[in-house]
C-alpha positions in Angstrom: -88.3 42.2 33.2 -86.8 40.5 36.2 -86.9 37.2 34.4 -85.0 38.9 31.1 -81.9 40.4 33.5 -81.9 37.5 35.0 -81.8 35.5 32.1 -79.3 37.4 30.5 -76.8 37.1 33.6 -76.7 33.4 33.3 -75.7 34.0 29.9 -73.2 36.4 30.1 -72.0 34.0 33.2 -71.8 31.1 31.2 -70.4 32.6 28.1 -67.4 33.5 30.5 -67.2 30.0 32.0 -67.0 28.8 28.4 -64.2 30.9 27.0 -61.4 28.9 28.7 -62.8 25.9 27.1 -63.9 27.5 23.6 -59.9 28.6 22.5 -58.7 24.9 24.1 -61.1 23.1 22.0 -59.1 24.6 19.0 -56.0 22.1 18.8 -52.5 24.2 19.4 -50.2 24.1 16.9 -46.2 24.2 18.5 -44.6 27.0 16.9 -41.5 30.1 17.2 -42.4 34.0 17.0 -39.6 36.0 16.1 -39.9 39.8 17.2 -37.9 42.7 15.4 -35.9 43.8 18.8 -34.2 40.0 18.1 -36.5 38.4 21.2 -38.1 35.2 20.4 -40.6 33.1 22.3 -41.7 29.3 21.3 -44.7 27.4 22.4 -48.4 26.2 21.4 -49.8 28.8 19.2 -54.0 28.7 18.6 -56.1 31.5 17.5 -59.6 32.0 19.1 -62.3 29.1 18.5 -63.9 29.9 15.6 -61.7 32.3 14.5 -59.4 32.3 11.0 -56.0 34.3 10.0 -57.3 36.4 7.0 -55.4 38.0 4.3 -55.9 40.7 2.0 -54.6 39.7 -1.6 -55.1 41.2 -4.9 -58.8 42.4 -4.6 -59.9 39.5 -2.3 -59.8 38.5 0.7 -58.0 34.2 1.6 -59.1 32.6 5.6 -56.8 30.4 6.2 -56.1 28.1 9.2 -53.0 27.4 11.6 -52.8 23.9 10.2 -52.2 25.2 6.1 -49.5 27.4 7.5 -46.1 27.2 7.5 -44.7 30.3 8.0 -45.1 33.6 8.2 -42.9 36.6 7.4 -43.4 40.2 7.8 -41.9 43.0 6.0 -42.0 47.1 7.3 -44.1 48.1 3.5 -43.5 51.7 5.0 -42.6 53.6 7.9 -42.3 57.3 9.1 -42.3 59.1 12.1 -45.6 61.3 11.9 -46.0 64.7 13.2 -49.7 66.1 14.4 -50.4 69.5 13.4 -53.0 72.2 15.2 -54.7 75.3 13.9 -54.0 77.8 17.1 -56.4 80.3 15.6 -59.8 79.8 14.1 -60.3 80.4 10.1 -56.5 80.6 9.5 -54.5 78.4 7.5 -51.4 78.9 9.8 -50.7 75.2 11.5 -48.1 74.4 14.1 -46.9 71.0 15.5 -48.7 69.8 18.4 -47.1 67.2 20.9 -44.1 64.8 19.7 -43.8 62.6 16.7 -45.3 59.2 16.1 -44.1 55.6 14.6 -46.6 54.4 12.2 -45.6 51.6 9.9 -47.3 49.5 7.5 -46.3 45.9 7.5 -46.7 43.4 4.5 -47.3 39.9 5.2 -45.7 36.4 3.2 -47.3 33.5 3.7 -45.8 29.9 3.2 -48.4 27.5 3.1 -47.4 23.5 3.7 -48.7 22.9 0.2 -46.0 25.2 -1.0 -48.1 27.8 -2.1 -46.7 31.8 -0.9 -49.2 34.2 0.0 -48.0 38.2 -0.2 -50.7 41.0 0.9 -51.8 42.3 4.3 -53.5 40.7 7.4 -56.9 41.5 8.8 -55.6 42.1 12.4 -55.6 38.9 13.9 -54.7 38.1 17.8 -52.5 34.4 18.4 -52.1 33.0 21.6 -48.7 32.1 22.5 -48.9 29.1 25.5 -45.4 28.1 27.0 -45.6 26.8 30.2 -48.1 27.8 32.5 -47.9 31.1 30.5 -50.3 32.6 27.8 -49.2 35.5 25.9 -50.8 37.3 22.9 -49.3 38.0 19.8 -50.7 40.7 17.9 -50.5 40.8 14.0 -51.3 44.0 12.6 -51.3 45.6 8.6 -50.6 49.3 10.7 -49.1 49.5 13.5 -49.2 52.9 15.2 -47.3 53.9 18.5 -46.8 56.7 20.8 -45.9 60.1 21.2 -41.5 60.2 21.7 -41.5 57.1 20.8 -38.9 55.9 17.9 -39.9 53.4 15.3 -37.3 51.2 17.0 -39.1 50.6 19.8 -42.7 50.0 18.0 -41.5 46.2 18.1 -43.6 43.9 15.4 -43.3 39.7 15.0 -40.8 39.3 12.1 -41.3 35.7 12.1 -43.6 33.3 12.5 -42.5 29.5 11.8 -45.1 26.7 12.3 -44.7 22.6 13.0 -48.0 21.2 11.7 -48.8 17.6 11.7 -50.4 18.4 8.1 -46.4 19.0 7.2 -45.1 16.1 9.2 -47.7 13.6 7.1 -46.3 14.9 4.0 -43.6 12.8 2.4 -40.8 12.4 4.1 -37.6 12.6 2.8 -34.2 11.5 4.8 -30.5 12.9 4.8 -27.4 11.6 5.6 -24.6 13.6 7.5 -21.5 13.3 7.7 -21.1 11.5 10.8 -17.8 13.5 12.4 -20.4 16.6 12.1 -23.5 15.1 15.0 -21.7 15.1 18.6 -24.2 15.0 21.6 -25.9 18.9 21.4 -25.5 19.2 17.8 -28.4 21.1 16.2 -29.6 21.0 12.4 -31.1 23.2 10.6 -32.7 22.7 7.2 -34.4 25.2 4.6 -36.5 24.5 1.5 -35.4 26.3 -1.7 -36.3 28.2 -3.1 -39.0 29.3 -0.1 -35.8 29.3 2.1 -39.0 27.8 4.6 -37.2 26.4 7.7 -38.2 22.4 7.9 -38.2 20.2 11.0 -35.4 18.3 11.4 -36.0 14.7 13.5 -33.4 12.8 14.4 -33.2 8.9 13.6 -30.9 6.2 14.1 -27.8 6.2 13.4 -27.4 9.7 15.0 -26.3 11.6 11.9 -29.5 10.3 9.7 -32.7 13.1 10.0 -36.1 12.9 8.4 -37.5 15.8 7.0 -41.1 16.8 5.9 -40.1 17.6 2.1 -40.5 15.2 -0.8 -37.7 12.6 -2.0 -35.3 14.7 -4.4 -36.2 18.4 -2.4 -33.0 21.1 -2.8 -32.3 21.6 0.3 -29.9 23.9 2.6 -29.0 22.5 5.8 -26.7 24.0 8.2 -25.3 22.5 11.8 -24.4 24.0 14.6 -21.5 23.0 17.3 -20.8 24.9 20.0 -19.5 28.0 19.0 -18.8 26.9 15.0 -22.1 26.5 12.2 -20.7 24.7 9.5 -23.4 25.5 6.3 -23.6 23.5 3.1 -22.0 25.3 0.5 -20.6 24.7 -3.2 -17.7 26.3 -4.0 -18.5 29.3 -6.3 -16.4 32.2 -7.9 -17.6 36.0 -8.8 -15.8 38.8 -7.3 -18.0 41.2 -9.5 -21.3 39.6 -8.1 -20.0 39.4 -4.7 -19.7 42.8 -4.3 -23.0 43.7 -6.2 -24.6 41.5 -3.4 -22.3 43.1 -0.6 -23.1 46.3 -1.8 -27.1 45.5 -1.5 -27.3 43.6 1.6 -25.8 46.9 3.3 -28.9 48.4 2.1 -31.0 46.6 3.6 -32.9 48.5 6.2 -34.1 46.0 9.5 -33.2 45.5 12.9 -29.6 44.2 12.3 -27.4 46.9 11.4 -24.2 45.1 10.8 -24.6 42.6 7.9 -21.8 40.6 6.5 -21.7 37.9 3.4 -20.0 35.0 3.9 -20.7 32.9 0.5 -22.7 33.1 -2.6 -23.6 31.0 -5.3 -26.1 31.1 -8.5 -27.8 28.2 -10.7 -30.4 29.1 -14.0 -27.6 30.7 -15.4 -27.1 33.3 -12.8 -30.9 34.4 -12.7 -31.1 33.0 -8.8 -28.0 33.8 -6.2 -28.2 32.3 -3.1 -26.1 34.3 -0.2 -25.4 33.2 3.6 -25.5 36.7 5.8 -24.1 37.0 9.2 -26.3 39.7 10.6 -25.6 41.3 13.8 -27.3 44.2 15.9 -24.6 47.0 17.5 -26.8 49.6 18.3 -28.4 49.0 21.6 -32.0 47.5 21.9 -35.0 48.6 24.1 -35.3 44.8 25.7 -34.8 45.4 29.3 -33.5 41.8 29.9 -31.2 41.4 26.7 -27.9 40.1 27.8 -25.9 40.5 24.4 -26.0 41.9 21.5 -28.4 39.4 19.0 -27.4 37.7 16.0 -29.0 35.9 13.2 -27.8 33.4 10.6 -29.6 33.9 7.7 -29.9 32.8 3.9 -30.7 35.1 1.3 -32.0 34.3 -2.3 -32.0 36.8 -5.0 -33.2 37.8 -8.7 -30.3 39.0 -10.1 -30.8 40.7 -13.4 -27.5 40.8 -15.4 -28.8 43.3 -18.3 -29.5 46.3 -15.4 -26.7 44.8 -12.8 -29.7 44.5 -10.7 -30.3 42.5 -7.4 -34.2 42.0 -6.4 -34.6 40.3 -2.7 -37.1 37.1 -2.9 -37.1 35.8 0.0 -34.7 35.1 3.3 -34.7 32.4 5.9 -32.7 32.1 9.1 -30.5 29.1 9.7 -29.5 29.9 13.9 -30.0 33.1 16.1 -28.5 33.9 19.8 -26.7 36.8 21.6 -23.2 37.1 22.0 -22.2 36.7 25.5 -19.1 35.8 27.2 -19.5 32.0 27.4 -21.2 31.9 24.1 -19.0 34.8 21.6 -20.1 35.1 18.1 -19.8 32.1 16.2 -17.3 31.0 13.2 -19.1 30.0 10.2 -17.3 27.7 8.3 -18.9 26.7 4.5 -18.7 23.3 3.9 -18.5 21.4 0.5 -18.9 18.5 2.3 -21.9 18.9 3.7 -23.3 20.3 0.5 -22.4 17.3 -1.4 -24.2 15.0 1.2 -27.8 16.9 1.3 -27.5 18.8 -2.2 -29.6 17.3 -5.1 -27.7 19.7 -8.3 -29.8 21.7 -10.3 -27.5 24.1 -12.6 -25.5 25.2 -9.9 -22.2 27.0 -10.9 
């Protein structure tokens, strides 16, 4: 008996020795999580050794690894402050509420694999580790997330945004752009997004300064955006529809998130007006729970729509983020400026109007 205890002490022991060296032998992937309070932390992401990201999707369950991943978006599926209920006396119906409300919200998950392929359902809950530094952080990914008593759903903060650089996607194919040179200065940074995924891409400098390789296939439609200082200059055809612009201003003010002030600054459509593409300058006013936040946060985003003429109907697809930051003093909120320049030099046309 002495023998068995003892045995099973070295094992335990060893086991813990081990862990360290079991969720380093899984090869980090660098990555961004984007949180719904506008926070965001980058580093080396890795999931336990062994362990796989599983999703839930039409009847059947997909495991998928870091390195097929992209990104990952989620989306609140629903949400509702619930209220617990107690009976005070025995064998009577009569209920009263007990204690404070609750957040609970259900969160769908989109999956952009570097194969192209999009995943929607919900994730098995899954913990990432987030290294940057000589700091480890989790990173929680739940389908439910349920928080506590008083608490508002504000504050139940969830990752909104997962983006991932794999060297799977780096080997791809690369394709290069050409910038106009007046746009790259010393601390210029570009940002570059897949359509119709709107899936951010890696953009690595070459030489001359405003050439950049990026992991998408030779002929690609792109969106790339750059940012000076306090100006982002976006790639933008020049396009026409008072009717539709306020259709989509109209919608995007409906959208329910963390930013509550949401602004278009451009539109345009191709396949005959079946796909709009927006740029939205979102913005939070309200003030968040982040005990360090400095400013209020913003985000740059792109938006791409269904737009069905027949019911005057706009249906979200999918959305992608060009730049995000906080307004502060030194750095106010920046000037977007839509560029048919920079469209012209990146855009392979495709029945845009």
């Amino acid at each position: 008996m002495f023998l068995l205890h003892l045995k099973s002490d070295i094992c335990f022991s060893l086991l813990l020795w081990l862990f360290p060296f079991l969720l380093a032998a899984q090869e980090p992937v660098k990555g961004r999580v984007e949180y719904s309070d506008g926070q965001a932390r980058e580093g080396a992401l890795q999931l336990s050794q062994g362990k796989k990201l599983r999703i839930f999707v039409q009847k059947a369950f997909t495991d998928l690894d870091l390195e097929q991943i992209r990104e990952i978006r989620f989306y609140p599926e629903s949400e509702e402050l619930a209220q617990a209920y107690r009976f005070p006396e025995a064998g009577k119906s009569v209920k009263e509420t007990w204690g404070k409300p609750k957040p609970v919200r259900s969160l769908l998950a989109r999956i952009q694999l570097i194969n192209g392929e999009e995943l929607s359902g919900h994730l098995y809950t899954t913990v990432l580790y987030l290294e940057s530094g000589d700091q480890t952080e989790k990173v929680v990914l739940l389908a439910k997330q349920t928080g506590e008593e008083g608490q508002s759903l504000e504050e139940l903060v969830y990752p909104t945004l997962i983006t991932l650089e794999n060297k799977a996607d780096a080997a791809r194919v690369e394709s290069r752009v050409t910038l106009p040179a007046a746009m790259i200065v010393p601390g210029t940074k570009v940002a570059a997004l897949l359509r119709p995924s709107l899936s951010r891409l890696p953009a690595k400098p070459l030489q001359p300064a405003n050439v950049f390789s990026l992991a998408a296939p030779a002929g690609a439609q792109l969106l790339v955006a750059v940012s000076q200082g306090d100006t982002i200059t976006v790639g933008w055809p020049k396009y026409a529809n008072p009717s539709l612009e306020e259709l989509t201003r109209k919608t995007i003010g409906l959208a329910a998130d963390f930013y509550d002030d949401r602004r278009l600054v451009g539109l345009f459509t191709e396949n005959n007006d079946e796909d709009v593409y927006s740029v939205v300058m979102l913005k939070r006013k309200a003030k968040t729970t982040h005990a360090g936040a400095v400013g209020p946060p913003w985000t740059l985003d792109i938006w791409h729509w269904k737009y069905d003429a027949g019911a005057g109907k706009l249906t979200l697809s999918t959305r992608g983020y060009c730049f995000t930051g906080r307004i502060t003093e030194k750095h106010p909120e920046p000037r977007i400026v839509l560029s048919e320049e920079l469209w012209n030099a990146v855009s392979v046309r495709k029945n845009e109007k």
